[in-house]
N, C-alpha and C positions, 0 to 999 in steps of 0.2 A: 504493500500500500504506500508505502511512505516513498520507496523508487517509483512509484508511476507519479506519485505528488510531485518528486523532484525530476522528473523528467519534463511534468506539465511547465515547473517555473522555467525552466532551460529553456521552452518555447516558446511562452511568455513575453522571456527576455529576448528574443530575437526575432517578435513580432513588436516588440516594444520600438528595438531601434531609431523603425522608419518612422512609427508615429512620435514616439518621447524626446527619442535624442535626434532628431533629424535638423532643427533647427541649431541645436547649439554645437553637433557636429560639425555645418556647416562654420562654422563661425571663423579656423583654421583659415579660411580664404580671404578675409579682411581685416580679421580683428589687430595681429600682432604690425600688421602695415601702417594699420591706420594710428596705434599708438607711435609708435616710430616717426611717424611723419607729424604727430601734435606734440610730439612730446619733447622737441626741439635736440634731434639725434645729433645734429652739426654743432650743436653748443658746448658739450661737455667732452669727457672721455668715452668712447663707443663703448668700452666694455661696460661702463655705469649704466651707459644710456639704454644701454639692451636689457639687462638683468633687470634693474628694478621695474621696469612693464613687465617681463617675463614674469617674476617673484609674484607681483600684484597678481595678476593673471591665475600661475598658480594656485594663490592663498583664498581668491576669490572662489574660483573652482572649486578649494577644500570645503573653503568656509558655507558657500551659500548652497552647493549641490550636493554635495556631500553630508552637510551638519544639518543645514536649515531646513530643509526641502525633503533627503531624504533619511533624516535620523528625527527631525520633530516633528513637519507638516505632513511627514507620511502619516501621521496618527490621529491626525485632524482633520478625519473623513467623519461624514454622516454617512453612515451605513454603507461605507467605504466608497460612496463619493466625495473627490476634492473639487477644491476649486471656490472663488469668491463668496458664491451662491450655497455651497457646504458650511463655510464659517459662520456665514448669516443662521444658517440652520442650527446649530452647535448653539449660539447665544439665544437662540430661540427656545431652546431643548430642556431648559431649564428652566422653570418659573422663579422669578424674582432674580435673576442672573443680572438685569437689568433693569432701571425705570421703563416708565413711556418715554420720555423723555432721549432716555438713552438708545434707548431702541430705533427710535425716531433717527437719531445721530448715526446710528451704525447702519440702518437701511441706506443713509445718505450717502455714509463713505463706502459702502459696498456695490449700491449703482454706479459709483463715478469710479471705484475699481475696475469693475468690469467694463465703464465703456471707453476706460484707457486699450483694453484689450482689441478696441477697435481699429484705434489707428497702429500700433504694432501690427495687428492681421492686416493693413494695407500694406505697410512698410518691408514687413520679413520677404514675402516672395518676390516681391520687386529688386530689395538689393540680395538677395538670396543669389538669384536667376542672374540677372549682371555680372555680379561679380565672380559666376561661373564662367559666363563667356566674354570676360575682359581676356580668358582664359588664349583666346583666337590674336589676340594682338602681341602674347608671347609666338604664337607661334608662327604668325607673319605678320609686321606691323601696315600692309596693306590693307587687312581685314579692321583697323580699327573703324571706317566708317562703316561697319555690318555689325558692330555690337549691337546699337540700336534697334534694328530694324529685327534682328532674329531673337535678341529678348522679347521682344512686343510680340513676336509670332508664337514664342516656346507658353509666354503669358496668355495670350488669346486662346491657345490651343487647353493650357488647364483652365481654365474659367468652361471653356465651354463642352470640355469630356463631363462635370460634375453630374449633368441633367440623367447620363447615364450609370452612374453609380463608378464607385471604385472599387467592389468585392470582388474584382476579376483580377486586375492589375495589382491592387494590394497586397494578392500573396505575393509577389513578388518585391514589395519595401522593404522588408526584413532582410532576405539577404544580399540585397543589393547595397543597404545601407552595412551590411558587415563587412562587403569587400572594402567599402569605403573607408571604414573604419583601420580595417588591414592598411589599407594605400597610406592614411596618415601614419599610422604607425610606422610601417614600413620605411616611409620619406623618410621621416624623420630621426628615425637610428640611426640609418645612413649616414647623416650628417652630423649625429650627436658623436656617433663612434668614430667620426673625424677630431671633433674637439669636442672632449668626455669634462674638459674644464668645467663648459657651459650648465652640467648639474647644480653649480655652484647658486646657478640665479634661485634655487628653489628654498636657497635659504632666506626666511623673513626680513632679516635685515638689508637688503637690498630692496625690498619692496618700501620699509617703512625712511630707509634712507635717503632713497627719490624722494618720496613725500613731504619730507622734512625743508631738503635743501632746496629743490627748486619751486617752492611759493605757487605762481600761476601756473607754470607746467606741469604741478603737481595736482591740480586742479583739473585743469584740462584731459590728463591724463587716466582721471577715474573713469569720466563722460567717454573716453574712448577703450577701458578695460573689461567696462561694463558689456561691450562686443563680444566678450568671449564668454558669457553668461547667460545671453537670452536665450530663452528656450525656459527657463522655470520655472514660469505660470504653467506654462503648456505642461510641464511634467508634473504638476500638482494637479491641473486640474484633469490628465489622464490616466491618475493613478487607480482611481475605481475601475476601469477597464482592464488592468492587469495584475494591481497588486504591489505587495511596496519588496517581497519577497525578489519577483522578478526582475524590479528597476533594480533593486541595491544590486542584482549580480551582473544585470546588464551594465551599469557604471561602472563598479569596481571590479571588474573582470577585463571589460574593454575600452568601455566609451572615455575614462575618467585617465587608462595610462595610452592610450594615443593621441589621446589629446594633447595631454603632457609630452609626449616624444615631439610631436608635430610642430609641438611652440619652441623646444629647445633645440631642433633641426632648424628653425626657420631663423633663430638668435644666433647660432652657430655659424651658420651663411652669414648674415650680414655683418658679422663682427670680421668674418674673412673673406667675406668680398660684398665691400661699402655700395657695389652697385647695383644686386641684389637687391639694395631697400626700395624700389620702383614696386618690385610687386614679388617679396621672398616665397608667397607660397611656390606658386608658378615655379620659379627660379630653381626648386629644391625637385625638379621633377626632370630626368634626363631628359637629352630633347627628344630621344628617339622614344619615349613613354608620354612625350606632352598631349601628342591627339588623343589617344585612348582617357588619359586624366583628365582633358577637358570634359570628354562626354560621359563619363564617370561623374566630375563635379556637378555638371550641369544635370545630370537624370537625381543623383544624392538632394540639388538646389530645389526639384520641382516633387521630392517625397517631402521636403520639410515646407514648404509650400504647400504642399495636401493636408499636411497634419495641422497649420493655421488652420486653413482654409475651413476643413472640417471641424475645430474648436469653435470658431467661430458661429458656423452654423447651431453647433448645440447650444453656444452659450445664448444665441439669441431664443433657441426654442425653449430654455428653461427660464428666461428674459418675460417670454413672451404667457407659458406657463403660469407664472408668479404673478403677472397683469401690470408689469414693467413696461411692455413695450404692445402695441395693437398688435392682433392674432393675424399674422403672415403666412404667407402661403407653405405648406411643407408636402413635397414632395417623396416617398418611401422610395428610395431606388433599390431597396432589397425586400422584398415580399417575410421571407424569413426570419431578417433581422429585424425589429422596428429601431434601433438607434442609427443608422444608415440615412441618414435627411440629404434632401436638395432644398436647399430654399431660393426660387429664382431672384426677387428682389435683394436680397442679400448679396447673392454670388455676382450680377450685375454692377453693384455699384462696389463692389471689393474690387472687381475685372477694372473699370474703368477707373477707379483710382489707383491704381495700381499701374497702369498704363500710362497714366498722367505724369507718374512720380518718377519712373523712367524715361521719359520724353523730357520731363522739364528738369529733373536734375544731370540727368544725360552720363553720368559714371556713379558707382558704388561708392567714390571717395565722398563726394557730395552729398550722398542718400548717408552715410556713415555720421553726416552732421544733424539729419534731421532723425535718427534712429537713436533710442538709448530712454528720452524722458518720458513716453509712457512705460517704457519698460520697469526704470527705474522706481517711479512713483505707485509704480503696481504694487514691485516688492516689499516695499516702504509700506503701506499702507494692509499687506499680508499682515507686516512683521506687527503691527501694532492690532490687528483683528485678533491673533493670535496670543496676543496678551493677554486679552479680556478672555478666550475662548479657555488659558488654561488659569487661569485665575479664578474667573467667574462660574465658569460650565467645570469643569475638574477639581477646582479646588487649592490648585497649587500653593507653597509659599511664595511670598512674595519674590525673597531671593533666587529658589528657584526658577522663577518666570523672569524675573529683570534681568539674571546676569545674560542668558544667552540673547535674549532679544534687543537689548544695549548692544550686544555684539554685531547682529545683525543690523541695526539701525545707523550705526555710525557707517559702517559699510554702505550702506546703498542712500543715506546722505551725502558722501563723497559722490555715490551714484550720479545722484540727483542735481551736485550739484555742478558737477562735470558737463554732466545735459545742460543745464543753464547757460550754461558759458557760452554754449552752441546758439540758443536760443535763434536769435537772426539767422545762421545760416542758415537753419530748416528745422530746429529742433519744438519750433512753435508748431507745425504742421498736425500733430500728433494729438496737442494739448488740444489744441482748436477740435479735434473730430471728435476728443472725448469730451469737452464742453457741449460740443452741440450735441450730440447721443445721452449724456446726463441731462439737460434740459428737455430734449423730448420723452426719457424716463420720468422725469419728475413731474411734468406736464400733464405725460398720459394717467399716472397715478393719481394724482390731484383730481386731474378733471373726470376718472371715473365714480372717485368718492364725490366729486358734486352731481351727478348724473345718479350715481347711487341713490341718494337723500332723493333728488327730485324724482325718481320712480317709487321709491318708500310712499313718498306725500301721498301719490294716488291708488297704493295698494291696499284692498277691501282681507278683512280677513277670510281662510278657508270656510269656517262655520255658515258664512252666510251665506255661500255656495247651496252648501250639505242640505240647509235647510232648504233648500229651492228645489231640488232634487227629489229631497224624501217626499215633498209636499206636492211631489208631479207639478210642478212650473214650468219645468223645463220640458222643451222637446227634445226628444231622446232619436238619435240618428245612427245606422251600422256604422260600425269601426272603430278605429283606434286613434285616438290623439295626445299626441306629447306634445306638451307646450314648454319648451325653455324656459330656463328664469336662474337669474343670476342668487336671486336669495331662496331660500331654504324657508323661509318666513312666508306665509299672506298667496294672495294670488295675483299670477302674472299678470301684468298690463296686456300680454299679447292672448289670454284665455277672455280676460276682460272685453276688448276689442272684437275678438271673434263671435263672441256670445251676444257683445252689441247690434253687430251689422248681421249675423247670419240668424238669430233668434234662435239657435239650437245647438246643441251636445252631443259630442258621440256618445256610444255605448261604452267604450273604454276612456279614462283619462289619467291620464300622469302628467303631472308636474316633475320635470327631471332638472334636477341643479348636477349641474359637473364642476366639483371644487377639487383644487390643486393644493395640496399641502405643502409646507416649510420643509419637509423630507422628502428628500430624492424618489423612495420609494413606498410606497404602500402593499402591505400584506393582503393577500387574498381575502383572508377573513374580515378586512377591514373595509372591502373592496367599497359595497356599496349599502346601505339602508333603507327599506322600504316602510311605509306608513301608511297603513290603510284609512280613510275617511268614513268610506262607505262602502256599498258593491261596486266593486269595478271604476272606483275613484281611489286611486296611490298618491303619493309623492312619495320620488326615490331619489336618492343621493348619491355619486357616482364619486367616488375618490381617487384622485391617481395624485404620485411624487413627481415633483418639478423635471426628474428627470426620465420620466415616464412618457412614449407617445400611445393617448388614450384612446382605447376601441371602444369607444361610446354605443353602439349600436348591439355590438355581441355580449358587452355585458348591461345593457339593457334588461336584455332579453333575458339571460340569465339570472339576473337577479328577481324577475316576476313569474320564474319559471313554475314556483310551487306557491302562487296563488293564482295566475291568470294565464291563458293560453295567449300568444300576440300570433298575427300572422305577420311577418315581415315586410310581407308587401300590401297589406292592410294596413299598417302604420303611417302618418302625416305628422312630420313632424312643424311646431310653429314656431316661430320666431321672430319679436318684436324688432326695425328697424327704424332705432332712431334718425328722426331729421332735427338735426339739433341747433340752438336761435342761443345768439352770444348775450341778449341783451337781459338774461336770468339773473339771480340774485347772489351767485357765486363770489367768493371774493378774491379769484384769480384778475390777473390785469386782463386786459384787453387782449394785448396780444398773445397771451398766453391760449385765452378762449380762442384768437383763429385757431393758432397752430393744434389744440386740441382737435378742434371742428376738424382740421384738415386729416390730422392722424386716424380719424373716426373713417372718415370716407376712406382711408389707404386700408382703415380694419376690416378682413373677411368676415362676413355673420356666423358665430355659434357652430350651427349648422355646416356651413364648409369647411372649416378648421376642421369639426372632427367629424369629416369622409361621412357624412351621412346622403345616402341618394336623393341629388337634386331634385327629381321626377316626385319624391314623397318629403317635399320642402315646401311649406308658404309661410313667406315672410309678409310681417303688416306692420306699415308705418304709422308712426309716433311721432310725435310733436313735441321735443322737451325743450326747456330754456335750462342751460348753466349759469 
């Protein structure tokens, strides 16, 4: 038993790769350059000037992927989901862990967490993919005007395979991302067992030495060390998918020491030949192995690209789950699996931003300046969720919680403030997309609780239904009707409406609420709840976890199975469509109320979110003010 266990985490781990480590694999391509060239390599002594980024780099590595990520925040799953939306859940989990007040505070800083995660998923395959095929300009510098043109194609071409899923080609990220793994590795020996000195950089004092002495190059040089580090949301937030068993062997077995060879090959080159620092990954790869390593880098660039890409999507469907964001279009490109999503709006405006940031910054060196501050402020903002999560929700001492996340803090403060320094060149770009993504979360949130109230105001209780019913009022019609409704309380404005204009009731009726819990998952047992009124009058309660995509129809059905027969194509389901008037008594601005209005009309009804047959869908419009 315990060998087939351990053989499952071995596979684990090397289906992990392509998804976990595929970003900050990549990182080997830009990152140790980009330090080198901010970090003022022509000012000092080379061998200073190498070692202490190398060191940095290193200690970062240990520090944040190793300690933070996977020795503390691997255990800051809800039901061994991570990720931003997990910690929310954790401080949730516990009653009195927190005021209103606090709670209030901490949904805030966890929207603008996650929608920092937007402008990184624009930013990573954009300079991912580039700075694969600057790879063509080592290898003849006539190809430099076709960088452009064949990243926007290799871009075009992922954006637009997503609609058909990835469960075909996926099997093959794993081990492709291993050879890839191999290749750094491999480089970079080569070159270290030329000059075995170069170990020397992994001693700390070189890293906290740089920092000391040179002031703003020391500065600068965080915002660019921070490069060899992204990827650490993405491996928090997909560690429910494999496990903390399989990352820890997938890192410390391969991803964490070729990394390390790869940096100290690439230091080793440029301390021994100064002209190298143009572009040392490239440079450490025979010439007669450079075509194969480009298209090697370039296919490793467009797996860690898929593994955004795909983050993204989830994060927005448990965004969307939670009533953070309007209910988007999701697409299942895997019948089998339901966590397998397309979401077309999504992957469109990713495509063309993405597209933009490659046309308009036109090299990786460039994109390297606007890349780093939502990364950084993500971590930062982890690192302090994670306080309250083992304090408040666990229990911890104090001292136990403060020293390591001091630790982490001061760290990705350097982070942070590296990113800043950048600011004008592009590193605003990032902040701007999670601004405008946190405002329309806070918006849609806001303006659903005023839309809430003002559907309360005209909701009649059940009983006075029942009693219409018992007393034969009603005209009684074949079939089935489910009337949607956001509350669990009173009766729908959209049963309301139907009974108004048509003067009659089916023979069947449910009231069905589909609520989304604080936890990722929900148990069988807990699935759904039914409430009988009368004959053949229910309300049922459908429960699914944030990270759940819900089969509203099959467990419908199931859940009424042992008190009512349903014929499925006898079923109508209804659904209120608000038309919604800014000039209500809500106390959002103005403009807030468009942008609501607007997000309203961008939101699918109920009903097509979750896959219920249009043919047995009537929706009836409503007139609300906010």
């Amino acid at each position: 038993m315990s060998d087939s266990k351990s053989s499952n985490n071995w596979h684990l781990a090397l289906v992990a790769l392509g998804v976990v480590f595929g970003d900050i694999g990549t990182s080997p391509l830009y990152a140790l350059r980009e330090c080198l060239a901010h970090g003022g390599y022509q000012m000092g002594d080379p061998v200073e000037m190498v070692y202490g980024p190398i060191s940095l780099m290193f200690w970062s590595l240990t520090l944040m992927v190793a300690v933070k990520y996977l020795t503390f925040l691997s255990d800051a799953t809800a039901q061994g989901e991570g990720g931003m939306f997990a910690l929310l859940s954790l401080l949730r989990s516990k009653k009195q862990a927190l005021s209103a007040k606090g709670q209030a505070l901490v949904v805030l800083v966890v929207l603008f967490g996650a929608s920092l995660l937007y402008g990184d998923g624009m930013i990573t395959p954009a300079i991912s993919v580039l700075s694969a095929v600057e790879g063509l300009e080592q290898l003849n510098p006539a190809l430099h005007s076709w960088i452009i043109p064949i990243s926007v194609l290799i871009l075009l071409g992922l954006f637009l395979v997503q609609k058909h899923g990835t469960a075909k080609i996926g099997v093959a990220f794993g081990p492709i991302t291993l050879v890839w793994f191999l290749a750094l590795g491999g480089l970079g020996l080569y070159r270290f067992l030329q000059h075995p000195e170069v170990a020397q950089a992994l001693l700390p004092h070189w890293g906290l030495g740089y920092l000391a002495h040179h002031g703003y190059h020391g500065i600068v040089i965080m915002g660019m060390v921070l490069l060899a580090v992204t990827g650490c949301e993405a491996l928090y937030a997909d560690i429910g998918h494999f496990g903390k068993k399989p990352l820890q062997r997938a890192w410390f077995c391969l991803v964490w020491p070729c990394l390390v060879l790869n940096y100290l090959g690439q230091g080793a080159l440029v301390i021994s030949d100064p002209a190298a620092l143009e572009h040392p990954f490239f440079k450490l790869v025979p010439q007669t192995l450079l075509a194969p390593m480009i298209i090697l880098a370039t296919a490793a660039t467009i797996i860690a690209s898929q593994a955004m890409i795909t983050g993204v999507f989830s994060l927005t469907q448990q965004a969307v789950q939670l009533g953070y964001l309007p209910r988007l279009k999701i697409i299942h490109t895997n019948p089998e699996v339901r966590g397998q999503i397309y979401m077309p709006q999504v992957n469109y405006l990713l495509m063309v931003c993405c597209i933009a940031l490659v046309v308009g910054f036109k090299s990786s060196s460039a994109l390297a300046s606007a890349y780093g501050l939502s990364v950084s402020m993500e971590m930062l903002l982890t690192s302090i969720l994670f306080y309250f999560v083992a304090r408040r929700t666990w229990g911890w001492a104090w001292w136990k919680t403060f020293l390591p996340v001091i630790v982490f803090s001061l760290v990705e403060l350097g982070y942070v403030s590296g990113s800043l320094v950048k600011f004008k060149d592009g590193a605003w770009f990032p902040l701007v997309i999670a601004t405008g993504v946190w405002i329309m979360m806070k918006t849609w949130t806001d303006g659903r609780a005023v839309l809430f109230q003002a559907m309360q105001r005209g909701r009649l209780p059940v009983q006075h239904l029942v009693d219409e019913i018992q007393k034969d009022r009603i005209i009684r019609v074949p079939g089935a009707a489910v009337f949607m409704s956001a509350s669990a309380d009173g009766l729908p404005l959209a049963l309301l409406h139907h009974l108004k204009h048509n003067k009659a009731l089916h023979k069947q009726v449910i009231l069905l609420t589909v609520r989304f819990e604080d936890t990722p998952y929900v148990c069988d047992e807990t699935r759904h709840t039914v409430e009988q009124y009368c004959e053949e009058f229910y309300r049922v309660v459908l429960r699914y976890g944030f990270a759940e995509s819900p089969l509203v129809f099959e467990d419908l059905i199931q859940a009424l199975e042992d008190r009512t027969k349903l014929k499925k194509g006898g079923i109508t389901f209804y659904q209120s469509r608000e038309i919604l008037l800014t000039n209500g008594p809500g106390r959002m601005a103005r403009w807030r109320k468009k942008l609501f209005v607007t997000l309203s009309r961008m939101s699918r009804p109920a009903t097509g979110y979750f896959d219920l047959p249009p043919r047995q869908v009537c929706e009836l419009g409503i007139q609300l003010e906010v």
